[in-house]
N, C-alpha and C positions, 0 to 999 in steps of 0.2 A: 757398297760391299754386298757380295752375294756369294754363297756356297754355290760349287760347279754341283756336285751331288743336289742341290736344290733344285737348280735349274732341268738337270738331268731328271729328276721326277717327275715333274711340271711336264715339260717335253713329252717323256715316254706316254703320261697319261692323255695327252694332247694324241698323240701318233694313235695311240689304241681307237681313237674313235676313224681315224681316217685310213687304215688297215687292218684289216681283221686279222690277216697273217702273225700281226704280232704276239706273242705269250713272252711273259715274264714269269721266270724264277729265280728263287731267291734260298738263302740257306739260314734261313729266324731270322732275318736280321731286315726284313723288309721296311721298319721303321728307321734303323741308321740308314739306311740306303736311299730311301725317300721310295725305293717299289712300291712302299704302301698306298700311295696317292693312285698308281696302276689298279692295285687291288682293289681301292676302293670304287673304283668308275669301270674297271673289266673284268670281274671275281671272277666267272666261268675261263678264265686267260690266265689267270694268278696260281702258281703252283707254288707253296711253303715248303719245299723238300727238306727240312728238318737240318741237323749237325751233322750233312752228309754231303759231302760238296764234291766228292769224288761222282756220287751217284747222279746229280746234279747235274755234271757235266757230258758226261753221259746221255742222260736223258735227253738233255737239250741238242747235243747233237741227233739223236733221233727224230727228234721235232723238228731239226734243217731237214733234214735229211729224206723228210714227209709232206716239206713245201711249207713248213713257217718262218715264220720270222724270230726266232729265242734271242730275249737279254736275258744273260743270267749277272747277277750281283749278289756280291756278297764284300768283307773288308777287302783289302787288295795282300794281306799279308795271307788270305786263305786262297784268292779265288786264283793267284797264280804261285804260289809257293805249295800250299798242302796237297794240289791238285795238279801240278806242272806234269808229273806223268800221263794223266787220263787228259790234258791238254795238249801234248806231244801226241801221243797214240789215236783219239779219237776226233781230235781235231783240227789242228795243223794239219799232220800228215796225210788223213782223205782232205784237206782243203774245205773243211763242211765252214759255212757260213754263221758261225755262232758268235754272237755278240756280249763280249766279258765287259763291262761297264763296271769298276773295282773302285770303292770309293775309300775313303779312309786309309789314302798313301801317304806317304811321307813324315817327317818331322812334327807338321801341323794337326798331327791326329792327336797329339798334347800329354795329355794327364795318363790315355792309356800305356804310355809308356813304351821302351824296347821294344817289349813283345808282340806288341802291334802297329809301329812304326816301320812298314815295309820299306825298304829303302834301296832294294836290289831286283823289283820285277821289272823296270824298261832295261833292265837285260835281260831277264830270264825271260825275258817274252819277243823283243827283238833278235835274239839268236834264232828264233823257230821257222824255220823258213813256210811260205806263204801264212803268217802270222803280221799283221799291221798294227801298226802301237803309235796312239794319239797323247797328247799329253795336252787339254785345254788350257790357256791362258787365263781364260776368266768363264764369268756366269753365260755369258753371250755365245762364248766358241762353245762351251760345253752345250748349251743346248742346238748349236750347227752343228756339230760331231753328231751330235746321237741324231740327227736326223738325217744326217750321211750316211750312218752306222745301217739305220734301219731302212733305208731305202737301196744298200748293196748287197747282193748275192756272192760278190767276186770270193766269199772266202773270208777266214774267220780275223776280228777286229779285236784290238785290247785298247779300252777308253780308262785313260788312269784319271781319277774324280779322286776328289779332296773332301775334310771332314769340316776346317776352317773356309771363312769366308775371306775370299779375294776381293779385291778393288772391280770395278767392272772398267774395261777399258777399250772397250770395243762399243761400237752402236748398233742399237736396235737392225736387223735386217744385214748383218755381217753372214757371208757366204766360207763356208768352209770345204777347202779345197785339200785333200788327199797329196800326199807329195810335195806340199807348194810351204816355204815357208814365207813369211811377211816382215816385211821392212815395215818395223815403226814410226821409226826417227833416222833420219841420214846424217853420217858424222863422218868425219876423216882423218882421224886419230886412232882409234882404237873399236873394234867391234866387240859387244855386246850379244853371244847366243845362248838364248835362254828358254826354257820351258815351265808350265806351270805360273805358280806363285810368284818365280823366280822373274816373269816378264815384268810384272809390276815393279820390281825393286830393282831391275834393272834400268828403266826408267827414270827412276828417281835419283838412280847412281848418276848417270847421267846430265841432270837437271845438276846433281853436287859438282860432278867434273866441269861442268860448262863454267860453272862458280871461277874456276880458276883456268879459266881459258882450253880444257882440254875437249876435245869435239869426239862426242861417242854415237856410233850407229847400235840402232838396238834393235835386236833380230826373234821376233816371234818363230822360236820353232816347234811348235807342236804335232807336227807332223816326223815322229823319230823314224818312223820307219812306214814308205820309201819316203826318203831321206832327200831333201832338197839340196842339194851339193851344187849347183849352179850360185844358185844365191848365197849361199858363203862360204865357196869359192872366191866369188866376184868382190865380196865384199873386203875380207881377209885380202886380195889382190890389192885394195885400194886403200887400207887401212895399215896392213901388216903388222896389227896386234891384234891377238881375241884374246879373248874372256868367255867362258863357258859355264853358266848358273843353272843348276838343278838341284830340285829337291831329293836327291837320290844319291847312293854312292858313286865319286866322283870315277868308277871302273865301272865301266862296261854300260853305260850312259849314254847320257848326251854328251856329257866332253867326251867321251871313246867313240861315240858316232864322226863328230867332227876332228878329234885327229887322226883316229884312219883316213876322212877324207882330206884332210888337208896333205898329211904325210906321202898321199900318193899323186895330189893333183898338183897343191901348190903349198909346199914347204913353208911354214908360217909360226912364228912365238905364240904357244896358247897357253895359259893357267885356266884350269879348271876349279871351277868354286862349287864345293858342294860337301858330303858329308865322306872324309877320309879314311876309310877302313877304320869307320867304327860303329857302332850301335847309337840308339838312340836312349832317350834317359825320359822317367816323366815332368814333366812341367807347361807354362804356359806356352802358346804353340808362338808367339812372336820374341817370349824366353830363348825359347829353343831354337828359333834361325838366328838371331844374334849370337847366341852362344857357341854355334857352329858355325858363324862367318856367314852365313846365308840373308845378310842385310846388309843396310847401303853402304853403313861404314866397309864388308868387309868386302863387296865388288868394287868400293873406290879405291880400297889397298890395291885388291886383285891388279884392275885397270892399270895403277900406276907399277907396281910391281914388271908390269908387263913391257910398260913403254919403259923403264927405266935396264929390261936387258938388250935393247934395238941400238 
């Protein structure tokens, strides 16, 4: 088990010695975020921009824009919700290459409760056009993503990082590829796409179904946007039931990524598993995906739910 936010500091501060381009900032929160470990191995790099996250952004596109490399971090319920304008307007839209690294998404951010359980920025960030929006699997893709992040120019990236720690399910020396999503497991009963946290427990769903003879492919898609539509396409062609697990609200997501796709390419049964037009609440962070259906028992309902309208 390892926090992505973990990994991702580790990483950054790792990148800072083999790029000078890089600068991190941050809005106080450089110790949730793990920036501080940057700060401490590249101070003259480390910018504290205070309870200003508007300015922040800002800034940082400036510092693209003058040939560096900017992470900015901060929660994910600030760095693309209290800021989505000044992320529209000076970022997206000139295409400036600024690097939002947003840790503390999801349900699993715990005891903070609602108010800081974002649960609707892989829409509000994949709507933006020339806007790419990563969602790591585990410790391993998170630290491939940010070193993807920081070694492209094409224009600005959004890395949604988590506060709890995930299972690691990837090995050491895993390549992260932009657009491409990854086949875990091959099955041919029902497919399994999922991002985040949610790859893990798909998995395990999986390992449950097999219990009872159902065969599930399980589909790493952490690449939301551009969006691998080949690969479940194909998959959904061969399975002809999904399943869609995210830590995020079940609109304008990853299930909304995969049934636009499917509803235009190949018409396919999908349930989407994830948090239903509603908030989140405080408590224990593995409390809290049981409670919302976001664990094994409630992808093995989903699964059968699925195959049982075919």
């Amino acid at each position: 088990m390892e926090g992505t936010r973990d990994a991702y500091g580790k990483t950054l501060a790792q990148l800072g010695h083999e790029d000078p381009r890089i600068v991190v900032l941050t809005a106080d929160l450089a110790g949730s975020t793990k920036a501080s470990t940057f700060a401490a191995e590249h101070p003259d790099r480390f910018f504290n921009m205070g309870v200003a996250e508007a300015n922040m952004l800002g800034t940082a596109a400036g510092l693209a824009m003058s040939g560096y490399r900017p992470f900015v971090s901060t929660f994910a319920v600030f760095a693309t919700g209290k800021v989505w304008e000044q992320i529209r307007q000076v970022v997206a839209y000139p295409n400036v290459p600024v690097r939002i690294a947003a840790t503390h998404a999801g349900l699993t951010v715990g005891e903070d409760g609602a108010s800081h359980q974002m649960l609707e920025d892989i829409s509000t960030m994949r709507v933006l056009p020339n806007m790419r929006v990563v969602v790591p699997a585990d410790a391993v893709e998170a630290a491939a993503a940010t070193r993807f992040a920081a070694s492209s120019d094409d224009g600005p990236i959004y890395v949604r990082l988590a506060r709890a720690p995930f299972p690691v399910i990837h090995d050491e020396g895993f390549s992260f590829e932009l657009g491409k999503s990854e086949i875990l497991a091959d099955g041919t009963d029902v497919t399994f796409v999922a991002c985040g946290v949610m790859v893990s427990v798909a998995l395990a769903a999986r390992a449950r179904l097999g219990e009872a003879g159902i065969s599930a492919e399980v589909i790493n898609a952490s690449s939301i946007k551009p969006f691998d539509a080949e690969t479940v396409v194909a998959s959904a062609a061969k399975t002809g039931a999904v399943v869609t697990a995210e830590e995020h609200q079940i609109a304008g997501g990853l299930g909304s990524t995969v049934c636009e796709t499917l509803a235009e390419r190949h018409p396919t049964r999908v349930v989407r598993v994830g948090v239903d037009d509603r908030f989140g609440q405080s408590g224990n962070a593995d409390a809290l995906l049981s409670h919302y259906g976001l664990d094994v028992d409630g992808l093995v309902a989903a699964a059968n739910h699925v195959l049982a309208q075919l």
